[in-house]
C-alpha positions as CSV (number, residue, x, y, z in Angstrom):
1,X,229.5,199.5,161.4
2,X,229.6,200.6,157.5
3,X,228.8,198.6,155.1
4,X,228.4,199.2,151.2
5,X,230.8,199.3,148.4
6,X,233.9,200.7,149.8
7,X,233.4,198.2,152.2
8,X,233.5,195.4,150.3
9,X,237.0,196.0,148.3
10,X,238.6,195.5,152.0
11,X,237.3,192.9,153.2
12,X,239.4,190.7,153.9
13,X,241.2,192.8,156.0
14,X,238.5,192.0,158.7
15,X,237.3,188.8,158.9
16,X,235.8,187.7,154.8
17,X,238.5,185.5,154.4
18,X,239.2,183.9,157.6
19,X,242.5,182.2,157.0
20,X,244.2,185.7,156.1
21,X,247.2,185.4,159.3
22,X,247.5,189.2,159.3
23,X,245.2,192.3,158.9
24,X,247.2,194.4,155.8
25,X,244.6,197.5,155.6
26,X,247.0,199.7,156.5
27,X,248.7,201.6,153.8
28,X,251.6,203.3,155.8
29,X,253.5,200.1,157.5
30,X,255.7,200.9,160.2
31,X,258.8,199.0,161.1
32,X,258.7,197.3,164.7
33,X,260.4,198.9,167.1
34,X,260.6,196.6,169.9
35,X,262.9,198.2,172.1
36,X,259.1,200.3,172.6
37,X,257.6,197.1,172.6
38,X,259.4,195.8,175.2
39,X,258.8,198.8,177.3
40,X,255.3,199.1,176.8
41,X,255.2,195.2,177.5
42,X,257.0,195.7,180.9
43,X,253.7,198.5,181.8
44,X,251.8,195.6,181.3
45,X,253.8,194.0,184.0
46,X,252.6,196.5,186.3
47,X,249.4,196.7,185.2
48,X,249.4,193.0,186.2
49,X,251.2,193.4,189.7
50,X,248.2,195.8,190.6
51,X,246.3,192.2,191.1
52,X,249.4,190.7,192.0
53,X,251.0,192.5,194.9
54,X,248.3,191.5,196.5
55,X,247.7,188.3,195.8
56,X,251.1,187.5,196.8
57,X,250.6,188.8,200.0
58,X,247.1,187.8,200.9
59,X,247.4,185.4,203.5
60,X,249.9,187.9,205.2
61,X,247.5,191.1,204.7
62,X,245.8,190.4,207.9
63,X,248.8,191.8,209.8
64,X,248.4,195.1,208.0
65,X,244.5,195.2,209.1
66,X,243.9,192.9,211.5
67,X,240.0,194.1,212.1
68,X,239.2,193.3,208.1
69,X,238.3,190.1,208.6
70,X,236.4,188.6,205.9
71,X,236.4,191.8,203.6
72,X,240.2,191.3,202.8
73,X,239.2,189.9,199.7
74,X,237.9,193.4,198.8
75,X,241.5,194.2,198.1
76,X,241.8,192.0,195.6
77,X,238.2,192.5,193.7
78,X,238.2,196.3,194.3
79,X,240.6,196.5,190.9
80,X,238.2,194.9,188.8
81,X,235.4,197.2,189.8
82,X,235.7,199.3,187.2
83,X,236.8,197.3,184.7
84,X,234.1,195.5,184.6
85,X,231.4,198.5,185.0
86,X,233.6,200.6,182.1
87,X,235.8,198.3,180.4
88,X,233.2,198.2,177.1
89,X,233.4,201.9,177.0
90,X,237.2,202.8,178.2
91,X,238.7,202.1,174.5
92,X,236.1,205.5,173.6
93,X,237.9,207.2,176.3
94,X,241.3,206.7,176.1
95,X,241.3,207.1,172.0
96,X,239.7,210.6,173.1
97,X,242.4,211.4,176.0
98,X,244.8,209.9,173.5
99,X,246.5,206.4,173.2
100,X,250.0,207.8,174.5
101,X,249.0,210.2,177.4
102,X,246.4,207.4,178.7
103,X,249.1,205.1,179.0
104,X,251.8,207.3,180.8
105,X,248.9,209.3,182.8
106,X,247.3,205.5,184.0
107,X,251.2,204.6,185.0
108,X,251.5,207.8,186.7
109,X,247.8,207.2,188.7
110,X,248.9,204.0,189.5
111,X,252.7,204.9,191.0
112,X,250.5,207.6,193.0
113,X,247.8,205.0,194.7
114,X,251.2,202.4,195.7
115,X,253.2,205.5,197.1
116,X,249.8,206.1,199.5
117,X,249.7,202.3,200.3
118,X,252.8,201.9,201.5
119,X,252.1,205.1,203.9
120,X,249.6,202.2,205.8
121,X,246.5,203.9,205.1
122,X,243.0,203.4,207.4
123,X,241.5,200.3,205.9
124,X,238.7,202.1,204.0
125,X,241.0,204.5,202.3
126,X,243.4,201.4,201.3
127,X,240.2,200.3,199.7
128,X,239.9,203.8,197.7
129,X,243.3,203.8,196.5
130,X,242.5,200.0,195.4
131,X,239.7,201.2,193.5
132,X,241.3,203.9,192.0
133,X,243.9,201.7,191.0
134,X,241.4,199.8,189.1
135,X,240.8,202.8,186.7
136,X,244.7,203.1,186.3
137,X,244.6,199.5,185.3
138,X,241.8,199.9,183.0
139,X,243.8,202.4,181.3
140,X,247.0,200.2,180.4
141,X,245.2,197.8,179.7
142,X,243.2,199.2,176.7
143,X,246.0,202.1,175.7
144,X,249.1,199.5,175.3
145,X,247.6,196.4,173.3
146,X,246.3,199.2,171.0
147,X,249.4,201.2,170.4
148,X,251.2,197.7,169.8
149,X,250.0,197.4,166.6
150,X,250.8,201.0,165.7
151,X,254.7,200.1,165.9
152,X,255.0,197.1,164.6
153,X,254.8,195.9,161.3
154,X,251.7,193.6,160.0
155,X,254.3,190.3,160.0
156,X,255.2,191.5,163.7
157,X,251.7,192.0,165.1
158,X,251.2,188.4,166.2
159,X,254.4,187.9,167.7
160,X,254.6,191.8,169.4
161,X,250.8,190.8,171.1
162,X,251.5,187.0,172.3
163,X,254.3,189.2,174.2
164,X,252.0,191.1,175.3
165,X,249.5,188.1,176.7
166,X,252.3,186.7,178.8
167,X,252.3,190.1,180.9
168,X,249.9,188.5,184.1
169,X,252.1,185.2,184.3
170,X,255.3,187.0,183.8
171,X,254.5,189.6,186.5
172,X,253.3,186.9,188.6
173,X,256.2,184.9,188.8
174,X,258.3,188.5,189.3
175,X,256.4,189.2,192.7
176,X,257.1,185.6,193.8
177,X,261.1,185.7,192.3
178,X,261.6,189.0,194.1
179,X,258.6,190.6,195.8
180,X,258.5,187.8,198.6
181,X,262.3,188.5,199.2
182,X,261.6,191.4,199.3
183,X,258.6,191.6,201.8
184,X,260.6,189.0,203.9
185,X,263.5,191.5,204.9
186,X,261.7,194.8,204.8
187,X,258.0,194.0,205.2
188,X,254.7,193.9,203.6
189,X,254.6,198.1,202.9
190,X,257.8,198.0,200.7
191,X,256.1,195.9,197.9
192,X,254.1,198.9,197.2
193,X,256.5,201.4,198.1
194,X,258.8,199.0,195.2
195,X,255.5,198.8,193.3
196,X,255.2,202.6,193.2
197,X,259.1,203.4,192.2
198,X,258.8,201.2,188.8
199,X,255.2,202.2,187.7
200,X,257.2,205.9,187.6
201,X,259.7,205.0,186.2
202,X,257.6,203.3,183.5
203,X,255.9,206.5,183.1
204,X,258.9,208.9,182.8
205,X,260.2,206.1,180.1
206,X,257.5,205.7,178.2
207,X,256.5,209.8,178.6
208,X,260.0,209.7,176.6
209,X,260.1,206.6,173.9
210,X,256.3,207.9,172.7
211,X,256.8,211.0,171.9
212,X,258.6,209.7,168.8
213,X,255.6,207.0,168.3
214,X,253.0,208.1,165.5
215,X,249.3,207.5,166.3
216,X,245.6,208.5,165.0
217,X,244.4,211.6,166.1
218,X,242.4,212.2,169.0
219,X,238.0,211.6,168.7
220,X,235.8,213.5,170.1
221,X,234.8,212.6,174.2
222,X,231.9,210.5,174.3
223,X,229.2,211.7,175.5
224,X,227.1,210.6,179.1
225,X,223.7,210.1,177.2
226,X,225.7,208.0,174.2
227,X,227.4,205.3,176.9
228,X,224.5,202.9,176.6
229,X,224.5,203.0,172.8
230,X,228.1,202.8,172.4
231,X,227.8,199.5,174.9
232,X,225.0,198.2,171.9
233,X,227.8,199.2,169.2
234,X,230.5,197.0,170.8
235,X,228.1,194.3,171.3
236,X,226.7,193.9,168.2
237,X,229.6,194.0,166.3
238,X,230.9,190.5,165.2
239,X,234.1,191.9,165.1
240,X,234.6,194.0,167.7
241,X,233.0,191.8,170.9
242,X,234.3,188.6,169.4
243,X,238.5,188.9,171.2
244,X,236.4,189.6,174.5
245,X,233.7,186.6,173.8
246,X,236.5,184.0,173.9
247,X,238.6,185.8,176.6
248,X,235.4,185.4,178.8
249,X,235.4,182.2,178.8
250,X,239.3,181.6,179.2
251,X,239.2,183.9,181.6
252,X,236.7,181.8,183.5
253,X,238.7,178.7,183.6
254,X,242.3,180.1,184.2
255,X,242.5,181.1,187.1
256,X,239.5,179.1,188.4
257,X,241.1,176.1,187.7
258,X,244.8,177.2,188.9
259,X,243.0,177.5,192.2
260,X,240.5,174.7,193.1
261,X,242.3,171.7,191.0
262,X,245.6,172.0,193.7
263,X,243.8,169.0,196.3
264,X,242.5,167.0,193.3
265,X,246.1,166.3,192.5
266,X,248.9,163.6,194.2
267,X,250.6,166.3,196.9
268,X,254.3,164.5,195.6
269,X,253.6,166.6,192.5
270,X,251.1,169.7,193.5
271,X,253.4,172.4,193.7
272,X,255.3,171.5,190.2
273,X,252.4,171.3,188.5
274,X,250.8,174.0,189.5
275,X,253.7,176.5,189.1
276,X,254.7,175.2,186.0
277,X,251.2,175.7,184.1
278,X,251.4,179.0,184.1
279,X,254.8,178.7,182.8
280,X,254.2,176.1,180.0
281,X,251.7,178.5,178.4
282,X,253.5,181.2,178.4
283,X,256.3,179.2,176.6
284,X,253.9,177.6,173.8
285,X,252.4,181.2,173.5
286,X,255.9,182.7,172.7
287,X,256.9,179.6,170.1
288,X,254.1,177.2,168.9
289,X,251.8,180.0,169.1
290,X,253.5,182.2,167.2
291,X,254.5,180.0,164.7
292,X,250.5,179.1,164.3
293,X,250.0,183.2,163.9
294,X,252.1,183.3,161.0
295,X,250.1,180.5,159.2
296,X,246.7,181.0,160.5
297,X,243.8,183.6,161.5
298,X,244.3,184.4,165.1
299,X,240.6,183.9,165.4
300,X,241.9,180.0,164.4
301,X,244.7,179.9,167.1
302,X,242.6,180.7,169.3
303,X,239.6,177.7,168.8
304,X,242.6,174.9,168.2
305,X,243.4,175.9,171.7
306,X,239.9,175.5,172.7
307,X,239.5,172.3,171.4
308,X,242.9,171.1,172.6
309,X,242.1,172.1,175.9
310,X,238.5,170.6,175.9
311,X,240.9,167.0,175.1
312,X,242.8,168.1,178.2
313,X,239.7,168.2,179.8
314,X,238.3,164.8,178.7
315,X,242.2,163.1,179.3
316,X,241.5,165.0,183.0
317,X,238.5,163.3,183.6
318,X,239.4,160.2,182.0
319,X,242.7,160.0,184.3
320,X,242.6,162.6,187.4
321,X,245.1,164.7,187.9
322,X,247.4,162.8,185.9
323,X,250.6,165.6,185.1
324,X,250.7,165.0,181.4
325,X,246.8,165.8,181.1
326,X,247.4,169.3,183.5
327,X,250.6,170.3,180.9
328,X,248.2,169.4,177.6
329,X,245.7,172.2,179.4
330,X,248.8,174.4,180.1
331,X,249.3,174.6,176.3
332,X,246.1,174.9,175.3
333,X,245.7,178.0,177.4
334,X,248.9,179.4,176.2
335,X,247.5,179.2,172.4
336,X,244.3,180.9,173.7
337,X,246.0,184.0,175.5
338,X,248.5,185.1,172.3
339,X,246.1,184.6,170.0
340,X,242.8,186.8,171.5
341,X,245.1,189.4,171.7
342,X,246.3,189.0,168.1
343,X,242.7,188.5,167.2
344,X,241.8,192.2,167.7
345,X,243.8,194.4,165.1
346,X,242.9,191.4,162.7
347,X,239.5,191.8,163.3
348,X,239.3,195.4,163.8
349,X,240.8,198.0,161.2
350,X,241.1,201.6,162.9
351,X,242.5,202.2,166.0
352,X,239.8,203.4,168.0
353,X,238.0,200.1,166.9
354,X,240.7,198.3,168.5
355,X,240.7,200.2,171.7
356,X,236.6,199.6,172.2
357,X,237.8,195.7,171.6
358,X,240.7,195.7,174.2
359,X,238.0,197.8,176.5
360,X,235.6,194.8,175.7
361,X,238.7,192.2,176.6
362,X,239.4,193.8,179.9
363,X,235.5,193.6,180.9
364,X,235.2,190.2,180.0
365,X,238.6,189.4,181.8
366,X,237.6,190.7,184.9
367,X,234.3,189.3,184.7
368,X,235.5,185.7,184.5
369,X,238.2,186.1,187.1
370,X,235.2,187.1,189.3
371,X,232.7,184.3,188.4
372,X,235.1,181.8,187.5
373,X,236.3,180.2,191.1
374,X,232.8,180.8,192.7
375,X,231.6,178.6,189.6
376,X,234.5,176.1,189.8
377,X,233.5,176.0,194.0
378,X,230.2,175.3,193.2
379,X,230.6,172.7,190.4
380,X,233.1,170.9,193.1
381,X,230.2,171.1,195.8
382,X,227.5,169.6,193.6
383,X,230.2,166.7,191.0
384,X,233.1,166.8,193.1
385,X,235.9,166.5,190.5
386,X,234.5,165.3,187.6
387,X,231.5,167.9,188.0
388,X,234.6,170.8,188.1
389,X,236.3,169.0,184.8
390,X,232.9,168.8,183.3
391,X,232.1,172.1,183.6
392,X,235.4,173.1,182.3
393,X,234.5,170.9,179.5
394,X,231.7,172.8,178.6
395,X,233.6,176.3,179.1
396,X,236.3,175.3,176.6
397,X,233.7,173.9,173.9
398,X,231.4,177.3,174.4
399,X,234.4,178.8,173.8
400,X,235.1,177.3,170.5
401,X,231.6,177.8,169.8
402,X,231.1,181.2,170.0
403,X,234.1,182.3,168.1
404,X,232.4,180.1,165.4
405,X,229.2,181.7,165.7
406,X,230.9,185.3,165.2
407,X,232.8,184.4,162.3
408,X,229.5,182.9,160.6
409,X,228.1,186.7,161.6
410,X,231.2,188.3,159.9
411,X,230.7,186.3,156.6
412,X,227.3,187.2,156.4
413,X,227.8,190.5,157.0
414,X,231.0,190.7,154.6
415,X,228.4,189.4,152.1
416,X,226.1,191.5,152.0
């Protein structure tokens, strides 16, 4: 990071003044085009059906390769492998390769591994595909939250990137909608034969609509030797690590909780419940998160929703599985996911500082969807339920915490 006297006249453009809603460095501002938006948004989808075609499917994958056994959950993990061994240092990449062609090339990757998956590959080469696909994944998911921002204007950032955080739960509920249908009449290998037709499409599209789309020049690759200190870079900087230090810990709980808390509630009302968390923060993402975003620091958003859900957490433990308590989480988490996202071009100025904070996101994401049900398991086996709400307690108040912690590091730093 720079610091000195041209850094100090900006200031406030980072993180000086905290309650600054929108990060107005930039000089040229572009109108929002979110007809591009909207397709960039809908890669997203895919990127999130790469987890989700199989997830959908997993207790049906069994009849594809019926000598797996225990290792079918490879399929799913196999995606996050690289994404959490290269997320830190895939925003240095793609703003080398180039925002634009990382996006439609990872699109492109992507279309290629579904198309060999729904040929009915030998097991281990399904797993290579699967792993492959993890590197196409990587690459949406740091090229298109960084090209957002580049399209729209500062007022429309907010707004354009809680969009963009409903991508996993929108996808989600697409592969149940229309995947399952799907699968029911012409079997398992047409989801990624289906899964395969729209990630091309997506990438003739966008190779298109971004052509027209202005971004920074290219850098220069990063070199092998330098991957350690770039790693160092990211994680010192206040500003750059601290999107990915909250999402860690959201991250962890999510889906964690979406998965062990189903027999903790009264079966009458399991399956609403359930499916209509993931649902209610997508909806408070898209309206009372947005209307925070235009009012507040994203950085802010983001610890209300922490604390909010830490109140969910003490209402769960006070009352278990009471319906009410499950929906207060639901909207907590939905203030969480639209604002780390709008959190990173607040924090971070250039572009390429952007994409090494979306690369950070993407680590920590798939590093608490790893560790995040083992630990909720675990808390369950030692507590029971309250030892799984408590440690959920704790999740959601280091949460908070540690976005507190940055900021204090920016506003030192700022001074200086």
């Amino acid at each position: 990071m720079r610091f000195g006297r041209s850094w100090r006249i900006p200031c406030a453009t980072r993180d000086c003044n905290e309650g600054s809603p929108m990060n107005t460095s930039h000089i040229s501002q572009p109108q929002t085009r979110w007809g591009v938006v909207m397709i960039i948004w809908a890669a997203g989808l895919g990127a999130a059906a790469q987890y989700g075609k199989i997830s959908v499917i997993f207790d049906q994958l069994g009849l594809l390769y019926p000598g797996a056994g225990s290792s079918l959950s490879l399929t799913v993990t196999m995606v996050g492998v690289l994404g959490i061994l290269l997320g830190v240092v895939a925003g240095g990449f793609v703003a080398s390769f180039g925002y634009r062609r990382s996006l439609v090339w990872a699109l492109w990757i992507g279309a290629a591994m579904s198309a060999l998956q729904a040929l009915h590959l030998p097991y281990g080469l399904f797993l290579a595909t699967r792993l492959i696909e993890g590197l196409s994944h990587l690459g949406i998911v740091v090229a298109a939250p960084t090209l957002i921002p580049q399209i729209c204007s500062p007022r429309h950032r907010g707004t354009a990137l809680s969009i963009w955080s409903t991508f996993f739960g929108v996808s989600f509920a697409l592969l149940v909608w229309f995947g399952l249908p799907l699968v029911a009449g012409f079997g398992l290998l047409s989801l990624f034969g289906a899964h395969a037709l729209v990630m091309a499409v997506l990438a003739l599209v966008l190779g298109r609509v971004l052509k027209t789309v202005q971004v920074p020049p290219r850098l220069p690759l990063p070199k092998l030797a330098d991957l350690p200190g770039l790693h160092l870079e990211i994680y010192r900087s206040a500003a750059k690590v601290a999107s990915a230090a909250g999402w860690l810990f959201y991250t962890t709980c999510f889906v964690a909780l979406l998965t062990v808390l189903p027999p903790h509630l009264d079966p009458a009302v399991r399956v609403g419940v359930i499916s209509a968390m993931p649902l209610v923060s997508i909806a408070t993402s898209m309206t009372l998160g947005v209307w925070l975003l235009r009012r507040m620091a994203a950085v802010r958003v983001v610890q209300a929703g922490f604390l909010l859900a830490a109140g969910g957490a003490v209402w769960l433990l006070l009352m278990p599985g009471l319906p009410l308590a499950c929906m207060a989480l639901a909207v907590a988490f939905g203030l969480v996911q639209g604002a780390s996202f709008a959190s990173v071009p607040q924090l971070n100025v250039e572009a390429a500082e952007q994409a090494q904070s979306n690369g950070a996101m993407s680590q920590a994401g798939n590093m608490g969807n790893a560790i995040g049900t083992p630990l909720m398991v675990a808390a369950v086996a030692v507590g029971g339920y309250h030892g799984m709400m408590m440690l959920a307690l704790v999740l959601f108040l280091g949460g908070f915490a540690v976005h507190a912690m940055l900021a204090r590091r920016r506003r030192q730093t700022a001074a200086i």
